[in-house]
C-alpha positions as a LaTeX table, in Angstrom:
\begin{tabular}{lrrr}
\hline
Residue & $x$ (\AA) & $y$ (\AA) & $z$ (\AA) \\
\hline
Unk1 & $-50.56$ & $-13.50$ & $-57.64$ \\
Unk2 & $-52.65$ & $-10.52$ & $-57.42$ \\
Unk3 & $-52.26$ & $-7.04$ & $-58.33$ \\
Unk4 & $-54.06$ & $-3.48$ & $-59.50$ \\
Unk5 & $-54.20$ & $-1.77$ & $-62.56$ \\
Unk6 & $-55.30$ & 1.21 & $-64.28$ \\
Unk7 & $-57.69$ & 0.54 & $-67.79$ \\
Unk8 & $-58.27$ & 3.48 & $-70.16$ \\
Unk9 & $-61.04$ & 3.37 & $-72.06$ \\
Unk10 & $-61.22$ & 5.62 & $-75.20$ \\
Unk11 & $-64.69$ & 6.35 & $-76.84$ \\
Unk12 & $-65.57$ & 7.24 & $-79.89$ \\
Unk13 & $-66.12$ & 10.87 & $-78.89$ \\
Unk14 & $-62.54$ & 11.48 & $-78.01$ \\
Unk15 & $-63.48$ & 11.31 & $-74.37$ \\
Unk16 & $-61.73$ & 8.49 & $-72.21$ \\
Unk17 & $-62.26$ & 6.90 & $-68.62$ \\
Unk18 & $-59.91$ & 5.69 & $-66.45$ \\
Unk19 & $-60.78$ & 2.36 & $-64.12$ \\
Unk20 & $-58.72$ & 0.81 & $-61.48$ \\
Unk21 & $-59.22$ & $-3.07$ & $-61.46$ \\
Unk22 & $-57.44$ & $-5.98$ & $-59.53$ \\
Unk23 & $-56.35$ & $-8.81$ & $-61.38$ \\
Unk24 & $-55.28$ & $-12.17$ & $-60.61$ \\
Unk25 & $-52.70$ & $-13.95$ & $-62.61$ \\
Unk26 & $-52.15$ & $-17.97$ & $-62.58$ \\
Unk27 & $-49.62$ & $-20.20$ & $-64.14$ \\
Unk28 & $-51.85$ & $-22.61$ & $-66.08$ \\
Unk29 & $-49.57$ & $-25.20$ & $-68.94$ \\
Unk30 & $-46.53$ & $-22.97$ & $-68.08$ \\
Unk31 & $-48.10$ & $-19.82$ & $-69.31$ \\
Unk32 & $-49.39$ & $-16.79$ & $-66.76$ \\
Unk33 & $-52.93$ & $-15.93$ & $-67.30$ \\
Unk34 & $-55.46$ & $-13.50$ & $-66.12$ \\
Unk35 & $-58.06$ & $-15.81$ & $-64.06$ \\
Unk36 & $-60.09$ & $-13.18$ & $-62.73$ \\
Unk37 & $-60.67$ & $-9.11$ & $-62.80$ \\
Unk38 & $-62.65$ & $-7.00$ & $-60.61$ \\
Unk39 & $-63.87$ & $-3.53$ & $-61.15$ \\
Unk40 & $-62.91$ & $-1.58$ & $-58.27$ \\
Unk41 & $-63.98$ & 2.50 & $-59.47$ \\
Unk42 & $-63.62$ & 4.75 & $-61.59$ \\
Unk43 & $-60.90$ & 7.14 & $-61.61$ \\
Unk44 & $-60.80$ & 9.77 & $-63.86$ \\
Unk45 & $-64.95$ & 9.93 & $-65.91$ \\
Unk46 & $-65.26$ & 10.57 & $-68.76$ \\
\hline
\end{tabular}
């Protein structure tokens, strides 16, 4: 299963960045992981 997301990133300053990323999730032992991430860009700089 794959999907996008949105990461904020706060820094120290106060300022924050926004990233869009795909994800990948897997069932591994019966539990859904994240197997693999991808930066796609950068939506909001800081």
């Amino acid at each position: 299963m794959s999907f996008i997301g949105e990461n904020t990133y706060y820094y120290p300053d106060g300022s924050r960045q926004k990233e869009q990323r795909s994800f990948t999730i897997d069932a591994i032992d019966g539990a859904l992981k994240v197997t693999d991430s991808k930066f796609i860009k950068v939506t909001k700089f800081r």
